[in-house]
C-alpha positions in Angstrom: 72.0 -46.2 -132.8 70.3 -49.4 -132.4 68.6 -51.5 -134.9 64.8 -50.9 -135.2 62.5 -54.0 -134.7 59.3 -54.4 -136.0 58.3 -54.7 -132.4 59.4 -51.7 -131.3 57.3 -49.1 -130.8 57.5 -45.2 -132.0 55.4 -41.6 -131.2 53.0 -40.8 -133.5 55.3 -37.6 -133.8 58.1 -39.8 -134.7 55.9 -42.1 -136.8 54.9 -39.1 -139.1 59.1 -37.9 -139.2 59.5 -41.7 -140.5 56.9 -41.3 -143.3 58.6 -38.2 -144.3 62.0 -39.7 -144.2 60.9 -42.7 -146.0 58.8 -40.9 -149.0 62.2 -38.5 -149.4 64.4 -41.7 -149.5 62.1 -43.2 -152.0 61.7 -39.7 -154.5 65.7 -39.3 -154.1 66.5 -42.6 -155.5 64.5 -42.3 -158.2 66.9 -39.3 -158.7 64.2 -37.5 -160.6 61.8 -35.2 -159.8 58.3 -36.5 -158.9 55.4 -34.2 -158.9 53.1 -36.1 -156.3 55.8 -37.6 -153.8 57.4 -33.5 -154.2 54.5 -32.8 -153.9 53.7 -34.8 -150.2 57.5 -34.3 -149.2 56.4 -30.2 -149.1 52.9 -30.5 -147.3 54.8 -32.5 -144.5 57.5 -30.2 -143.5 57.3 -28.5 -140.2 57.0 -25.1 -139.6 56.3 -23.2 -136.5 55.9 -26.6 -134.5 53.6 -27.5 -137.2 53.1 -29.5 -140.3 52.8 -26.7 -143.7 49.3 -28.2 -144.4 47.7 -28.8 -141.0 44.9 -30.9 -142.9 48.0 -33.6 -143.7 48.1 -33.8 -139.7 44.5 -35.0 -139.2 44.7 -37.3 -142.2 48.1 -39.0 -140.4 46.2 -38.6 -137.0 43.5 -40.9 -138.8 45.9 -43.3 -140.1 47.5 -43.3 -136.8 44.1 -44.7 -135.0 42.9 -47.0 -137.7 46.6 -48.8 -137.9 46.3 -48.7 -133.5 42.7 -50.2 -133.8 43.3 -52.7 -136.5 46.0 -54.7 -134.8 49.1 -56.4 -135.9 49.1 -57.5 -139.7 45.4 -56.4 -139.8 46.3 -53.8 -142.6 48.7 -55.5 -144.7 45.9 -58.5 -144.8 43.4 -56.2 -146.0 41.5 -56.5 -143.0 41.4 -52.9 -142.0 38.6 -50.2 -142.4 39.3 -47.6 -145.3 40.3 -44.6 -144.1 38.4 -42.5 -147.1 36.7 -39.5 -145.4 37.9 -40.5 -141.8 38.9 -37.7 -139.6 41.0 -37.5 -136.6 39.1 -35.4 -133.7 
């Protein structure tokens, strides 16, 4: 497997599996149970070819488009749109 770049570019499909993997990562080495990360961790899973909570799929759909609008380091500058209330169509 190669080494990810911060270049490279993912599937918004494989960019939601990443934030899965990542929050899962994160509650497991706090090797303790966390309500809200357990919480998120559960709403996320697939099921039928489907996230559990199809409403979590239209809020990452949202995220998706503002982070693709905003442009590179847009976000992490705080130069991005809130996403309160935005909804993927």
């Amino acid at each position: 497997m190669a080494l990810v770049k911060a270049t490279d570019t993912i599937t918004v499909i494989e960019g939601y599996d990443a934030v899965r993997v990542f929050l899962e990562t994160v509650w497991r080495r706090h090797d303790k149970p966390v309500d809200e990360i357990a919480f998120m961790l559960g709403a996320l899973k697939w099921a039928d070819g489907s996230p559990v909570d199809p409403t979590v799929w239209q809020d990452w759909l949202a995220a998706v488009q503002i982070a693709a609008s905003a442009g590179p380091g847009e976000i992490a500058a705080g130069r991005s749109p809130r996403c309160h209330g935005v909804r993927a169509r």
